[in-house]
C-alpha positions in Angstrom: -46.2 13.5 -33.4 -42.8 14.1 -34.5 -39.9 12.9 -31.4 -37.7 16.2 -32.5 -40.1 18.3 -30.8 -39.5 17.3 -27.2 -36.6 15.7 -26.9 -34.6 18.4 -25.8 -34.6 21.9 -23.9 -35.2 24.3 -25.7 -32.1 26.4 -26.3 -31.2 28.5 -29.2 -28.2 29.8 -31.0 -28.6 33.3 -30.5 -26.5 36.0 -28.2 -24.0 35.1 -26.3 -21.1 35.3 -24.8 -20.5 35.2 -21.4 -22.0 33.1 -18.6 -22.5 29.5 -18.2 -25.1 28.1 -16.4 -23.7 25.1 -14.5 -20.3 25.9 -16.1 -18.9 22.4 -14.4 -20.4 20.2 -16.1 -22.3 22.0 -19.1 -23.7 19.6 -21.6 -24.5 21.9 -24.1 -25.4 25.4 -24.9 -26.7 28.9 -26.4 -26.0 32.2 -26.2 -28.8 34.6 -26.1 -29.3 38.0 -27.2 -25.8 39.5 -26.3 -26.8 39.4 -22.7 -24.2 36.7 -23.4 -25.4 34.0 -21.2 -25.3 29.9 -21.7 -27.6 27.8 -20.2 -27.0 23.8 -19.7 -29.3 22.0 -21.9 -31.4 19.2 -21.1 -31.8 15.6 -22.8 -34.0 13.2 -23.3 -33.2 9.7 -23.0 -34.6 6.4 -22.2 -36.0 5.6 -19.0 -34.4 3.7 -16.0 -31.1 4.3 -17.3 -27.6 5.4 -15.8 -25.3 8.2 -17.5 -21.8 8.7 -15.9 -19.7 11.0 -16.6 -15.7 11.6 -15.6 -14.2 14.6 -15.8 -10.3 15.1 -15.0 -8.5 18.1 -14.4 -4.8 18.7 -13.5 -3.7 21.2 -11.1 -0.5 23.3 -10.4 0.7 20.2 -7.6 0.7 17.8 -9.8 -3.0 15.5 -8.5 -6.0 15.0 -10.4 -9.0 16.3 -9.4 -11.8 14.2 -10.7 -16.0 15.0 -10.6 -18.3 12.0 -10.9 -21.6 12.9 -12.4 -24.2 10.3 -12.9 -27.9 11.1 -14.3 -31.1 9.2 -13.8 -34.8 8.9 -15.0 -37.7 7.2 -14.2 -41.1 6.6 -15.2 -40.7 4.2 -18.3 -43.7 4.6 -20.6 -45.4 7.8 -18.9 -46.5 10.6 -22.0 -43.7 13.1 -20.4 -40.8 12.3 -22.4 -39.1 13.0 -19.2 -35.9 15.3 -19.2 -32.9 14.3 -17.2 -29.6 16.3 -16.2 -26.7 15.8 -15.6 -25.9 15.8 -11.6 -30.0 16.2 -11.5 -33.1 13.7 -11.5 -35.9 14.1 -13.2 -39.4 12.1 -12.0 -43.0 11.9 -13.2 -45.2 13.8 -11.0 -48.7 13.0 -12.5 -49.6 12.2 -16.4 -48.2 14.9 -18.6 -46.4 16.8 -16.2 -42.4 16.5 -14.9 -40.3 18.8 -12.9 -36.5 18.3 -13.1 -34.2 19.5 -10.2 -30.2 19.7 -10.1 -27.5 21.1 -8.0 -23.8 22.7 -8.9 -21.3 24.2 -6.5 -18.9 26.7 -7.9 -15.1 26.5 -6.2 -12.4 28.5 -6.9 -8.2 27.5 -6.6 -5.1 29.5 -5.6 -2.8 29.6 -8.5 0.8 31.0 -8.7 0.5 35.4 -8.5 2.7 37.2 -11.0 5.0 39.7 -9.6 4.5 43.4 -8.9 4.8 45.9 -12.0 8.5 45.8 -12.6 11.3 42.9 -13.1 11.7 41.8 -9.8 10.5 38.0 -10.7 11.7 36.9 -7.4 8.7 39.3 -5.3 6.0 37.3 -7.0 3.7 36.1 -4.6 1.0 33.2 -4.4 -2.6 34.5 -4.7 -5.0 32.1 -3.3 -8.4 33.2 -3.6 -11.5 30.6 -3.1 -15.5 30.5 -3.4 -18.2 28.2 -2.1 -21.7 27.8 -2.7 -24.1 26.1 -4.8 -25.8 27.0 -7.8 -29.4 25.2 -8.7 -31.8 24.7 -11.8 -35.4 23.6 -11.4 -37.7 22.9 -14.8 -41.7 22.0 -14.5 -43.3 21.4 -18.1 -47.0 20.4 -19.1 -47.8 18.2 -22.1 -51.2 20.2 -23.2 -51.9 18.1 -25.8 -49.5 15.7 -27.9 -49.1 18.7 -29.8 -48.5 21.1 -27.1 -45.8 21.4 -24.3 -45.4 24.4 -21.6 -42.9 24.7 -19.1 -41.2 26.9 -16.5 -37.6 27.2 -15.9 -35.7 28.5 -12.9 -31.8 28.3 -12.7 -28.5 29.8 -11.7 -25.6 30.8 -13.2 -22.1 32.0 -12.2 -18.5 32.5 -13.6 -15.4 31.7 -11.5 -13.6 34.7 -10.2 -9.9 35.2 -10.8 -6.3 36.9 -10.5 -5.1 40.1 -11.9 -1.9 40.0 -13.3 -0.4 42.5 -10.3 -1.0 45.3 -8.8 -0.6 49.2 -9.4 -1.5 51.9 -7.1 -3.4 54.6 -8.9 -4.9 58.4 -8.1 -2.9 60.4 -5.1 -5.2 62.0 -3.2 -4.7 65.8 -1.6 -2.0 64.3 0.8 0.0 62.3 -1.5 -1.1 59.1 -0.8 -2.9 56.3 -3.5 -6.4 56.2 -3.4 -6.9 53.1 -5.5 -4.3 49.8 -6.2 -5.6 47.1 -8.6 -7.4 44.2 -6.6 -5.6 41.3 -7.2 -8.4 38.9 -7.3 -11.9 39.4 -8.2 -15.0 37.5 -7.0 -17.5 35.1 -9.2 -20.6 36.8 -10.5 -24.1 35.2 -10.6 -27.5 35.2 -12.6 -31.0 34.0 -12.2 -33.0 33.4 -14.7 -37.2 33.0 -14.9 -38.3 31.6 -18.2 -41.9 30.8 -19.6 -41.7 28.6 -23.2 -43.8 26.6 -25.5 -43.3 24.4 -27.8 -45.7 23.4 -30.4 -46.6 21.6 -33.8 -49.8 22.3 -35.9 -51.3 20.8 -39.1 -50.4 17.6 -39.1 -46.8 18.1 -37.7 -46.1 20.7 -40.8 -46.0 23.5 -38.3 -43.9 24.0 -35.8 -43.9 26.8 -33.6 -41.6 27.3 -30.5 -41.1 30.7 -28.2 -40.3 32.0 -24.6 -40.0 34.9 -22.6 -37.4 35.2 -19.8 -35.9 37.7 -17.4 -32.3 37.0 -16.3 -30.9 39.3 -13.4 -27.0 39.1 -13.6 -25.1 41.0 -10.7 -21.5 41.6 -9.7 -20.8 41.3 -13.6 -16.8 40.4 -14.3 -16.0 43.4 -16.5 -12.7 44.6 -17.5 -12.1 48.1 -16.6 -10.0 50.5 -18.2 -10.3 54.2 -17.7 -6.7 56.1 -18.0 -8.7 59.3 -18.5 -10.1 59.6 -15.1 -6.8 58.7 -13.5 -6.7 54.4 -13.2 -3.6 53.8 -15.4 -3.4 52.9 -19.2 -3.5 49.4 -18.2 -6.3 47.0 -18.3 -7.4 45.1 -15.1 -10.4 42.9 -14.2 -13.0 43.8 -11.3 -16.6 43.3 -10.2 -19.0 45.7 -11.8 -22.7 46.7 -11.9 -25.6 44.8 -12.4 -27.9 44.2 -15.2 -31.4 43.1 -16.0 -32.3 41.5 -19.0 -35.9 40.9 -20.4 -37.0 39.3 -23.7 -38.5 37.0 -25.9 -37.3 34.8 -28.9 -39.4 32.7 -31.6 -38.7 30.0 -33.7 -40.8 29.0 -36.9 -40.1 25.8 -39.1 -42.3 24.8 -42.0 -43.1 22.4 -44.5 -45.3 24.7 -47.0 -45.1 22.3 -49.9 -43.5 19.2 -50.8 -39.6 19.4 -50.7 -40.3 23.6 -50.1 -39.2 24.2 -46.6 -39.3 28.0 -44.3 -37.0 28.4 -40.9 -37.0 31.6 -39.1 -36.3 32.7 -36.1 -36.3 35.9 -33.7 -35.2 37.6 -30.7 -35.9 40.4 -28.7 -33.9 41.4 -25.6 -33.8 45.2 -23.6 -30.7 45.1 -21.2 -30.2 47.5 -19.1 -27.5 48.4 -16.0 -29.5 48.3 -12.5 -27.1 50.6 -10.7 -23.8 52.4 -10.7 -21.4 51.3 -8.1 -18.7 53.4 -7.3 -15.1 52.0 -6.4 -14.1 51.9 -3.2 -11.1 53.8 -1.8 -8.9 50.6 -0.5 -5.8 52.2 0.4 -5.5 52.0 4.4 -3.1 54.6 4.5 -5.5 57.1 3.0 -7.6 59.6 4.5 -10.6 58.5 2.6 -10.4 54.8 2.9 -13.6 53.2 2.3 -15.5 55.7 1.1 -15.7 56.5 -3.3 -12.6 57.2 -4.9 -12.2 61.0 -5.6 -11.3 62.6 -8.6 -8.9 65.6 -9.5 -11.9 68.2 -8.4 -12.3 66.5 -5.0 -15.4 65.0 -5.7 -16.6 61.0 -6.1 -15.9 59.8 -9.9 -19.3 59.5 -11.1 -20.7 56.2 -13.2 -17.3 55.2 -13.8 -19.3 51.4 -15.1 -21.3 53.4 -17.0 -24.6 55.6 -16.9 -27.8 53.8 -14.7 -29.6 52.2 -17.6 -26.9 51.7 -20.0 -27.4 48.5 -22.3 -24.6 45.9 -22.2 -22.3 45.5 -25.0 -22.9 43.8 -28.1 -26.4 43.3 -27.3 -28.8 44.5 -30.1 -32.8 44.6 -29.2 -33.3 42.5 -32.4 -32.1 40.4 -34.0 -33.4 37.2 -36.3 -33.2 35.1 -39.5 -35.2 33.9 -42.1 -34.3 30.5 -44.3 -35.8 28.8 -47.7 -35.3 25.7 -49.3 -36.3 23.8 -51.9 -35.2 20.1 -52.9 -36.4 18.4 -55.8 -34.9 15.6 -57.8 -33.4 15.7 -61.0 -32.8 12.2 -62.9 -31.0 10.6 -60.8 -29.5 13.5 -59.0 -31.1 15.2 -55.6 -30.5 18.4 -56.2 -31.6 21.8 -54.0 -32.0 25.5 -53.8 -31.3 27.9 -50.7 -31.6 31.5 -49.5 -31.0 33.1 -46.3 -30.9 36.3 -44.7 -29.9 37.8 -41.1 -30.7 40.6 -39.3 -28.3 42.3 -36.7 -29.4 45.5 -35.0 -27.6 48.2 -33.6 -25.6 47.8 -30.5 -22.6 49.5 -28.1 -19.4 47.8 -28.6 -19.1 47.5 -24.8 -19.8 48.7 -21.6 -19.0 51.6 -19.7 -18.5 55.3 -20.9 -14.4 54.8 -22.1 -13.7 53.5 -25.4 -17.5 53.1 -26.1 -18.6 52.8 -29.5 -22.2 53.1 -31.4 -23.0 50.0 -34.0 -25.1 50.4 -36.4 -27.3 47.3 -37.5 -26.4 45.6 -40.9 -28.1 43.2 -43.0 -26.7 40.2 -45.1 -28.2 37.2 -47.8 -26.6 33.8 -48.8 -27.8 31.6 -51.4 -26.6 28.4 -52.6 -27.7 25.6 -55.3 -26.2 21.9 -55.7 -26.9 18.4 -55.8 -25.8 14.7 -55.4 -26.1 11.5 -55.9 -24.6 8.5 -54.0 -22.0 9.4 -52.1 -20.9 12.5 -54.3 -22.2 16.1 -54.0 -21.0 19.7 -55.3 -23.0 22.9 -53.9 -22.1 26.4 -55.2 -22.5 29.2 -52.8 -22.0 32.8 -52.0 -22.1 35.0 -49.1 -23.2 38.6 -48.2 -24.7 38.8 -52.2 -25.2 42.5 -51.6 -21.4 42.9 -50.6 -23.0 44.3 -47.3 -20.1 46.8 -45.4 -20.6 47.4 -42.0 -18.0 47.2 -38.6 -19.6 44.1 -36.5 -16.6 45.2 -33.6 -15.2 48.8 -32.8 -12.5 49.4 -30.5 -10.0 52.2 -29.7 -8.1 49.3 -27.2 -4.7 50.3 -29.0 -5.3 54.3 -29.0 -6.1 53.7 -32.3 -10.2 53.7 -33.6 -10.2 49.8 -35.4 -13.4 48.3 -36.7 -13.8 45.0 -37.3 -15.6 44.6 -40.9 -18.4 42.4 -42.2 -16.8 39.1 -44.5 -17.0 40.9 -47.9 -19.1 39.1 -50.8 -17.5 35.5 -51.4 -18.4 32.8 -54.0 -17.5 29.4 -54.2 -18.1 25.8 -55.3 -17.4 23.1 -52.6 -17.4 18.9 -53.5 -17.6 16.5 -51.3 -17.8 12.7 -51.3 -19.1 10.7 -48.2 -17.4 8.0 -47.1 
């Protein structure tokens, strides 16, 4: 059986972008499907032995703040190819099973507050803002066959909370007085996440096949909220938002159809969608209407001002994926090799929310490249987006002004390289 198959988590390089799973201490990671999350990876390593791990930060008084993280494993010799984590430990229950457990405990630190709107430097304040609580991961996996692995994976995930950069009071209500002034901090947000996988190799190790299906529920999502039209200023500010549900499924193929002739693919689908649509809160004591929604030039609560119940998230397509061929073959004395490639992106929303919200459509691109070495020299020629593919891959209207970001036009190019 070949080691590759099971010596690590499996973990892709798909979506992502926004939360980290164990975010102190994060040994490695992937982004899935635009719901933008990261998970900490696992890794195998040899049994009764002792990982540690320092990590030193520096704070605003001048002290270091260091985290001691040591790993273990046990169970030299049993068929698991047992997984350890950091901060976790991971243990042999019974022949071809394991189950890995590991705690983390987000924290949060006051840092110097930046000044009211205006020039008055000297009215800054100090913000101080802090979280406790811990956030878990727990892994069971079943060697089927020496072929065959299954597992389960539940864990936890958060991002720090934070400071806005002051604060503004917005939207007078009928008796003059502000119905809404910029928090100045807002609080961490936190996702679970269920995920069945396999992993798998067929004919004679030529075949590999790995694949999963996960929901992740994400809530108090940190979103930055801007929303001039409705009355909340032309400035930008950071606050807690809805919550969203995520459900997919990814693959991954690898081949070896003929000698030196190898196929990689691999695919993803993922349907976001917002769970609810909180309103903000009135948090001005002196107003009538304190607590309760804040009200909008007609009287009446702002409606869906995250965004619509069962809106996806933003830059989250409901499929994408990739497909890969190459062939190696020798020449003389010279290893030479061919390649093409293509990627699928699908459409998406350029963010979330109603404001400033702009449809994606999906695009398509292919790469190719031929080259070849020999001892410690190699040239490859190459180009990218061979159909000269135009498409915006970011919209935005963040400066009043409707910008897209376009797709890398077609490029070619001849690289050398020498190894030392």
């Amino acid at each position: 059986m070949a080691p590759s198959l099971f010596a690590r988590s499996s973990r892709r390089t798909i979506l992502g972008r926004i939360l980290s799973i164990f975010a102190i201490v994060a040994l490695f990671g992937v982004n899935r499907a635009e719901a933008a999350v990261t998970y900490q990876n696992t890794a195998k390593i040899s049994a009764s032995s002792v990982t540690t791990t320092t990590i030193s930060a520096f704070n605003p008084t001048g002290a270091k703040n260091r985290l001691l993280v040591v790993g273990l494993t046990f169970g030299q010799g049993a068929p698991t190819g047992v997984a350890v984590t950091y901060g976790g430990t991971s243990l042999a229950l019974v022949p071809g099973t394991s189950a890995t457990n590991g705690n983390r405990q987000p924290g949060g630190t006051g840092i110097l507050g930046s000044a009211p709107y205006g020039t008055n430097l000297n009215a800054a304040s100090y913000n101080n803002s802090q979280y406790h609580g811990f956030r878990s991961r727990a892994n069971i996996s079943w060697h089927v066959t020496d072929d065959m692995l299954l597992y389960y994976t539940w864990s936890q995930g958060f991002r720090p909370g934070g400071f806005n950069r002051g604060i503004k009071y917005n939207l007078p209500d009928a008796t003059g007085a502000y119905q809404y002034a910029t928090p100045s901090t807002y609080r961490p947000d936190t996702l679970i996440n269920n995920e069945f996988g396999f992993k798998t190799e067929w004919l004679n190790h030529r075949l590999q096949v790995n694949g999963a299906v996960y929901q992740e529920d994400w809530k108090n999502t940190i979103v930055e909220f801007f929303d001039p039209q409705q009355g909340f200023g032309n400035l930008t500010f950071v606050t807690n938002g809805p919550n969203y549900k995520v459900r997919g499924g990814e693959l991954q193929v690898v081949a070896r159809v003929t000698e030196g002739l190898t196929l990689q693919s691999s695919a993803s689908y993922n349907r976001s969608s917002q769970a609810n649509s909180p309103s903000l809160s009135n948090n001005n004591p002196a107003s009538p209407s304190f607590g309760k929604p804040v009200l909008g030039a007609n009287g009446e609560p702002i409606p869906n001002v995250f965004g619509v119940q069962g809106s996806p998230l933003g830059e989250s397509p409901e499929f994408q994926g990739n497909l890969r061929l190459r062939y190696e073959f020798a020449v003389g004395e010279y290893k030479a090799f061919s390649q093409i490639g293509g990627q699928y992106y699908g459409r998406s929303f350029s963010t979330v929310g109603t404001v400033d919200n702009y449809e994606m459509g999906g695009w398509a691109t292919v790469d190719a490249s031929v080259g070849a070495s020999k001892d410690a020299w190699n040239v490859q020629f190459f180009a990218q987006n061979l159909m000269n593919r135009d498409a915006s891959v970011y919209t935005n209207a963040a400066q009043f002004i409707l910008t897209q970001v376009p797709l890398r036009p077609r490029i070619a190019g001849v690289q050398f390289g020498y190894k030392f």
